[in-house]
N, C-alpha and C positions, 0 to 999 in steps of 0.2 A: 504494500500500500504506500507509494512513494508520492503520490499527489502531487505528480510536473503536469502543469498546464501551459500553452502558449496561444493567446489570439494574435492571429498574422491578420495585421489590420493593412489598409491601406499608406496610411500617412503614420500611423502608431501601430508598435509589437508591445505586446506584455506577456512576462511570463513571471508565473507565480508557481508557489508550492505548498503543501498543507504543511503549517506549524502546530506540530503536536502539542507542545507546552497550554498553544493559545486555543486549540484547537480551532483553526481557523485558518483561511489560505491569507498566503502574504505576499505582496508583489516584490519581486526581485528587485533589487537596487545595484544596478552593476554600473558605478559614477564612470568608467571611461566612454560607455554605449550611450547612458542614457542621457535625457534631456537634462538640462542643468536650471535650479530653477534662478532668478531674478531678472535684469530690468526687460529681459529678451524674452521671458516666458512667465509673463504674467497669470496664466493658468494655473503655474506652479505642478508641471505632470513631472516630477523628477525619477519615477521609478517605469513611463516608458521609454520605446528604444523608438526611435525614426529609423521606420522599416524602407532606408534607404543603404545606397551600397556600394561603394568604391573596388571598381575591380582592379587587382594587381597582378600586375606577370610572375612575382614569383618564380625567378630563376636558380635561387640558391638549390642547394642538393637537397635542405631538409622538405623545402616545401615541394620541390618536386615527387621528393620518396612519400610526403604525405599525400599527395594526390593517388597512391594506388590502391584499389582497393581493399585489400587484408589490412594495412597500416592506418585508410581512412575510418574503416567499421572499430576500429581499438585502438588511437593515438594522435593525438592533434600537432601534428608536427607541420610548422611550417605558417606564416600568414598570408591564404590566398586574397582575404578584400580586407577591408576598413566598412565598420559597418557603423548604422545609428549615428549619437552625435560627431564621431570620428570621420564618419565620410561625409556630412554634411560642412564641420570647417574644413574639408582639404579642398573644398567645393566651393569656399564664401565666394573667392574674384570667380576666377574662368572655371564654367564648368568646364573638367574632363571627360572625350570620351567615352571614360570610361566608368562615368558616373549612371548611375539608375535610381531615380530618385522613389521608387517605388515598382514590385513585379507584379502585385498579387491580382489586380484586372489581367493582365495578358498569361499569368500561369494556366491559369484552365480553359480562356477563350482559345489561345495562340502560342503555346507552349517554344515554341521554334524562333518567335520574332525576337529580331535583334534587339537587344538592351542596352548594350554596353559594346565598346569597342576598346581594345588595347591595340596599338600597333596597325598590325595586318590581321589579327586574330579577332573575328566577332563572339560576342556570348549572348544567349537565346536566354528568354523570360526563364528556364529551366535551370539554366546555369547560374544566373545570376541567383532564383531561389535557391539553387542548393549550396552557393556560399556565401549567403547570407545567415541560411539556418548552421553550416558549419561554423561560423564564425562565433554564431549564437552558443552555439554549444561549446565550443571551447573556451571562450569565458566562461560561461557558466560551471563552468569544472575547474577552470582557474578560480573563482572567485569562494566556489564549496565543498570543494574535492570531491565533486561527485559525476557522475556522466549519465548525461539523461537516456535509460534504456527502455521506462516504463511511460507513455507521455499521453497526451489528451490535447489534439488540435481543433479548434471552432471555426466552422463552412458555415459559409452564407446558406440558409434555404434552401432547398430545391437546386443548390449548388450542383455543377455539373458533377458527374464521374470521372470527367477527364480530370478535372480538377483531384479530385481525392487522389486517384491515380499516380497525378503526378506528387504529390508528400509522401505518398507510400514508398515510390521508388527513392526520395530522397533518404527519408527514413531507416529502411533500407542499407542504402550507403553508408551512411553516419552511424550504424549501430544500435539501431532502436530495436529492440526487441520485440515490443509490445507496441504498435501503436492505434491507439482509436481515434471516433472522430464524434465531437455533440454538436448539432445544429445550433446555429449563435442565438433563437430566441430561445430555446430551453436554455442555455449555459446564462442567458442573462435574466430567464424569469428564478433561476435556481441563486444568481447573485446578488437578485434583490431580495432575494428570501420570502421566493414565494414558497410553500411547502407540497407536499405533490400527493398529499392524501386527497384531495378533491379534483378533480377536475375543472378546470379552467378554460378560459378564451381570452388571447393578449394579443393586446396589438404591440405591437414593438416596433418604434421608432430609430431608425439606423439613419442617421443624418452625418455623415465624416466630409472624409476631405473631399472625396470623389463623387457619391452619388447621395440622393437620397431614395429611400427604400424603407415602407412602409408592409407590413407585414399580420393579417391577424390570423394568429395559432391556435388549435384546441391544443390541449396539455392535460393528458391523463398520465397516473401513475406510473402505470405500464409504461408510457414512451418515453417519460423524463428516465426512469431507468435503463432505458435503453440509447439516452441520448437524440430522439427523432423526437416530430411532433407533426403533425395534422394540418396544414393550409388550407385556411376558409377563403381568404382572400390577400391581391395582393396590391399595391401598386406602386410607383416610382417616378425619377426623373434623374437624367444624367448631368445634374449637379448638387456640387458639393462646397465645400469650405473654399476650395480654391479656385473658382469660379467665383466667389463672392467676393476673394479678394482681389481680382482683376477688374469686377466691377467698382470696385472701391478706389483701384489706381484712378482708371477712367475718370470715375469724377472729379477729384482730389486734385488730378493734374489739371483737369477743366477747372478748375476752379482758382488753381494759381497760373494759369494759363500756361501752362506748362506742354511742350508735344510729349507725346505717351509712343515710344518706339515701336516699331513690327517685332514681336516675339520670336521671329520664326527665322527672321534672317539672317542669323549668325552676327559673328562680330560685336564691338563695342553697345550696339544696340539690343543686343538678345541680353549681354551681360547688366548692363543697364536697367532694364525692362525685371527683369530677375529680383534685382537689388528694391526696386519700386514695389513689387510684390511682398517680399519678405517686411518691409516698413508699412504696408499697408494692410499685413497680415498680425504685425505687432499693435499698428495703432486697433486695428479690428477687437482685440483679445481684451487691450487693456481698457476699453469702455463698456468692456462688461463689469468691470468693477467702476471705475471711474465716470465721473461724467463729461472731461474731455480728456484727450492725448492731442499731443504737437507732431504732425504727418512734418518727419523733416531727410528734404531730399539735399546729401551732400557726396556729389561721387566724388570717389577715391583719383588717388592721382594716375594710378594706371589707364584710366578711361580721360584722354585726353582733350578728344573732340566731343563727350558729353559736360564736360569741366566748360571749352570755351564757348557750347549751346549757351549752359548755363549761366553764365554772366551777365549780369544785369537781371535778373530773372529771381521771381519771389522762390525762397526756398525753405519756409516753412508755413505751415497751414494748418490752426487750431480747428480739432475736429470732436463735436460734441455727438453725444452718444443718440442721440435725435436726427441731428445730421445721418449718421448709419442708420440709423433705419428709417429716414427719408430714401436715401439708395434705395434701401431694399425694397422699401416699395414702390417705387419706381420699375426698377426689374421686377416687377410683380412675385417675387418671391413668396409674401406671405398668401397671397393669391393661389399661388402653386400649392403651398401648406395645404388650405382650406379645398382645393380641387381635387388633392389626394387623398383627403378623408371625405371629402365629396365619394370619389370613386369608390372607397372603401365602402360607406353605406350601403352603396346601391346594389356593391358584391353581395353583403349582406343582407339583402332585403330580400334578394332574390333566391336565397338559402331559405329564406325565413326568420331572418334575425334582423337586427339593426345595429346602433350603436348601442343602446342602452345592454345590449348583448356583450356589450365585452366589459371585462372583470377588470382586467388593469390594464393600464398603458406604461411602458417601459422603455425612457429613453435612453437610448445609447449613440455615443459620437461625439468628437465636440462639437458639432457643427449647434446638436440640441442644445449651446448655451449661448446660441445668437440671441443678442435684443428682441424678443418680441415673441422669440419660437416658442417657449413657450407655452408663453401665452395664448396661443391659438390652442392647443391640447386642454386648456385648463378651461378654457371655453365651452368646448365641445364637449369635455368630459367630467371635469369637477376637479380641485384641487385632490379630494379624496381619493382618486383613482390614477395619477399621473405617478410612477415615479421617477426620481429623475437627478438622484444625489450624489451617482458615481457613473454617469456616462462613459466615462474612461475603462474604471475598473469590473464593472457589474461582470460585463461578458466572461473575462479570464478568471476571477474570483468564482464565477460558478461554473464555467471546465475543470478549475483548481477541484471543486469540494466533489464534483463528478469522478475527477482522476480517483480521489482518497473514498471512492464510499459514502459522503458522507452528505446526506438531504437532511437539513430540518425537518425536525418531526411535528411542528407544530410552527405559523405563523407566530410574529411576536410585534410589538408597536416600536417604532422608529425613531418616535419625537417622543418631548416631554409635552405632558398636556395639564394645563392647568386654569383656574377661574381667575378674576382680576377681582380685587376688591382696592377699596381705596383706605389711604390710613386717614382715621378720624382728625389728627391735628394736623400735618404737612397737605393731604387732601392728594398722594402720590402713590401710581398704580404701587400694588403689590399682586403676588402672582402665588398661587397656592397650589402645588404640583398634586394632582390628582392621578394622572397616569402616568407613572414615569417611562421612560423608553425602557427596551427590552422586556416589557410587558409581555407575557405569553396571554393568546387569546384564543378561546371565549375563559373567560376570568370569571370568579364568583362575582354577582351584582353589587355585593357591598363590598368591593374591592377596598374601596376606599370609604368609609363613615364619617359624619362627623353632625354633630348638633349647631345651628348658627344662630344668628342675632341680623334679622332685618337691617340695613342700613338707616333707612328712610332719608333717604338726600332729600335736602332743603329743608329740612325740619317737619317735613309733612309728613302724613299716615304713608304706610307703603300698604298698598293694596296690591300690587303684583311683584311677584317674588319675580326675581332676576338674575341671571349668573351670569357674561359673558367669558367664555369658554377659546382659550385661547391653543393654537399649534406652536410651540416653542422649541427654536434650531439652537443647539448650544453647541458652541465651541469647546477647544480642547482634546486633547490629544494628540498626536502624533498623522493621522490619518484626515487626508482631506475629503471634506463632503462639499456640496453644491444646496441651495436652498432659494427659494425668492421670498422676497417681502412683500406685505401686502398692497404695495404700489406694484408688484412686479418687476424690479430690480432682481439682476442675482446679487448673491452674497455667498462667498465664499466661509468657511467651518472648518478649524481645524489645520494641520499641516503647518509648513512655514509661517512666520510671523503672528500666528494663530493669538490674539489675545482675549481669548474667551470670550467675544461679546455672542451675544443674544440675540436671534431673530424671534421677532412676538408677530402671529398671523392673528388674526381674530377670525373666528368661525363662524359664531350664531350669532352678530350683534346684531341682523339684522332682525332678529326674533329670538331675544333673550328670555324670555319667556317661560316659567318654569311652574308655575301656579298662581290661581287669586286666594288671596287672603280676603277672609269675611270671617269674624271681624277684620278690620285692616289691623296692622302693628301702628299702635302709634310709637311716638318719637319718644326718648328716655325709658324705656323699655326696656333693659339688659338682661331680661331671661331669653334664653334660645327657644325660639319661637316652632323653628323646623328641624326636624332631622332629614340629612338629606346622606345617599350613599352613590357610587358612582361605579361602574363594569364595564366592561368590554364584552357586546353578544360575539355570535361566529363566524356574524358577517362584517365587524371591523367597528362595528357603530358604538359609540359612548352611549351607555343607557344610565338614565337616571330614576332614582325612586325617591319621592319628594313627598314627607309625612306632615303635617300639621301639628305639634304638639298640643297647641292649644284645642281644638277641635277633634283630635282626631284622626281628622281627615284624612286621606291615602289621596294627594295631591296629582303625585305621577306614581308610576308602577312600572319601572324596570322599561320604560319609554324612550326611543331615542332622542338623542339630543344631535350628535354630530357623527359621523363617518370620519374613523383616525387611517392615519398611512402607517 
């Protein structure tokens, strides 16, 4: 039971393992691959790999003795590429060559197309995979003393055969002994912890660098065991993250009236065009947190005739987070959002189902932490049903717990949840944790008890009892999560710089509502008037049971109040 997981993403690789102690998978942190996090990766993904890849000739005798096969299957002798963060700086000025800035589209479509060039010598989508994953693994054994022989890879959907095909063969090569394969919506309904005693229907949100790809699953026990799962329906568009950030040059250069180079024509101009991209791909990230970044265009001295374009010419341009997603709707992106869950209903309708038909939605990619994306999910489907905390890791975290064995046996609550009261003198929220996270559910009703004392703000009788019942994200820890506020901002949980602050969502203020009091409570009143208890039914929903001391009464009974993530 060695619990190696890897998702081969397009723009991102994770690989993870089950840590016994914690019982729980953990992503690999291998600092010379992976992404490094500050002013350049305001996302802060420091433990994946940019599933990108520098190929090298490798002429010495070791790396040639390791290319054969008896020596490849048991020995990592030799460096055939530079992969992750390593071939991306050998890459900052000119690309080489012999650079492939990603395989995993052309591995299963076009297994043969050139990728990479050294010399006079070409390498196919195939080659470049397979020393990519070589590469993968030999750190990885540098860094644990171990070599992965037992592994668990995550395919797109309905992914082709050719595609499996061609990892097996690598596999294969490199020494894997064992290896399987989980469809990426079971590995990510399994890493956001959904449990696999019931059956389910998810849509799963796959928005990355390259495509977006919409997807709704049935998931029964059986097939989460098995790693496979059921397509009700599907839909798509062949764009991704980096498409958005071309869009984003486009305007930004419009805007400081800047010309924006032909991509394609080689020379100072291709390199140029490049450099625009990566700054517009930074400024992109960091107004997910922020509410502007400075788009600032200064080329290097090796690009000589884009230096004397440049002269006299504005070269930087404050861009607020409104601004981007002015863009994007402009490119009707969010249009596209809403067209493909258009098309999904209609799959659905024609099955016999609809939306109301799916249980959760589960997004995965960074592209799901654009301005706005969202927010269209949470529209369509409820904050209660979206999740969407570890886009990055969800996928490989649950191939990890698939590799080891190991399903939750029982869903559990996520957030901390709790009621707002006010303090009598300062007149300043306070927040009284009722459910705290890792709650297992269905929970007894009176999870939580407690006898209360009417407020009566403004001095008046309170004749309706009231609780505003709030979703609380807390920081802390080592491990980063994603959240939004209830403006719908992200906000970053955890990880680097992490200084515990709080996301407070309100749930039911719009019908806080909880019982009428007859008699009312008047004011100076200090006996606890209600008893009140609080639980989790089996459908995720807060039930409240709300007793009348003075009367009697059985106000609420085990009724719900809100729907928890």
């Amino acid at each position: 039971m060695s619990g190696w997981a890897i998702d081969l993403g397009t723009t991102n690789t994770g690989v993870a393992r089950w840590h016994g102690e914690t019982d729980r998978p953990r992503l690999l942190e291998l600092p010379s691959i992976c992404r490094k996090p500050g002013r350049e990766e305001p996302l802060e993904a420091p433990r994946m790999v940019p599933s990108a890849t520098h190929v090298m000739k490798g002429d010495d005798f070791w790396t040639r003795v390791g290319r054969w096969g008896l020596f490849q299957r048991n020995v990592f002798w030799g460096k055939q590429a530079a992969i992750g963060r390593e071939a991306l700086a050998l890459n900052e000025g000119w690309r080489s060559p012999g650079f492939a800035p990603s395989f995993k589209g052309a591995l299963g479509r076009a297994p043969h197309q050139t990728l990479a060039r050294v010399r006079q010598e070409t390498y196919s989508a195939r080659d470049v995979a397979r020393m990519f994953m070589r590469e993968l693994f030999r750190i990885v054994a540098e860094s644990t003393g171990e070599r992965i022989r037992d592994l668990v890879i995550t395919t797109p959907v309905e992914s082709y055969d050719a595609y499996r095909a061609e990892l097996v063969a690598i596999g294969k090569k490199l020494g894997v002994q064992r290896l399987r394969f989980i469809d990426e919506p079971v590995a990510a309904a399994i890493g956001y912890g959904l449990g696999v005693g019931a059956g389910r229907r998810v849509l799963v949100v796959d928005y990355g660098g390259g495509t977006l790809d919409l997807a709704v699953v049935e998931l029964t026990a059986r097939d989460m065991a098995a790693g496979s799962c059921h397509v009700l329906a599907k839909e798509g568009r062949p764009i991704g993250g980096n498409r958005v950030d071309a869009w984003l040059v486009e305007a930004f250069a419009a805007a400081m009236e800047v010309p924006v180079p032909e991509p394609d024509h080689g020379g100072e101009g291709e390199l140029w065009y490049g450099l625009m991209l990566d700054e517009a791909r930074r400024v992109k990230e960091a107004v997910y947190f922020q509410k502007s970044a400075t788009f600032a265009l200064t080329p290097p001295d090796d690009l000589p005739s884009v230096r004397a374009r440049m002269q006299g010419r504005r070269r930087y341009l404050d861009v607020t987070r409104e601004q981007v997603v002015a863009v994007l709707e402009q490119r009707a992106m969010y249009a596209m959002l809403g067209d493909c869950v258009d098309g999904i209903e209609r799959q659905l309708e024609k099955a016999g189902l609809g939306l109301s038909g799916v249980d959760e939605v589960l997004m995965v990619g960074g592209s799901t932490l654009l301005p706005g994306v969202y927010g269209v999910f949470e529209e369509r489907f409820g904050r209660d049903r979206v999740r969407a905390w570890q886009p990055f890791e969800a996928v490989v975290y649950g191939a990890c717990a698939f590799s080891a064995d190991h399903f939750g046996q029982s869903d559990f609550i996520v957030h901390d949840y709790a009621f707002v009261t006010y303090d009598p003198r300062t007149h300043e929220k306070q927040y009284t944790t009722i459910i705290p996270r890792g709650t297992r559910f269905p929970s007894a009703p009176d999870l939580w008890r407690r006898q209360l004392v009417p407020t009566c703000a403004l001095g008046e009788p309170e004749r309706i009892f009231k609780l505003v019942v709030c979703e609380i994200g807390g920081g802390g820890g080592d491990e980063r999560r994603f959240t939004w506020d209830a403006a719908g901002n992200l906000r970053k949980l955890g990880g680097e710089g992490d200084v515990g602050e709080q996301v407070v969502v309100p749930l039911n203020e719009a019908n806080p509502a909880l019982g009428h009091l007859e008699p009312p409570h008047e004011p100076g009143d200090t006996r606890p008037r209600l008893e009140i208890a609080f639980g989790v039914n089996a459908d995720r929903w807060l039930i409240a049971t709300v007793k009348d001391l003075k009367t009697r009464k059985v106000l609420m009974n085990a009724e719900p109040v809100a729907r928890l993530l």
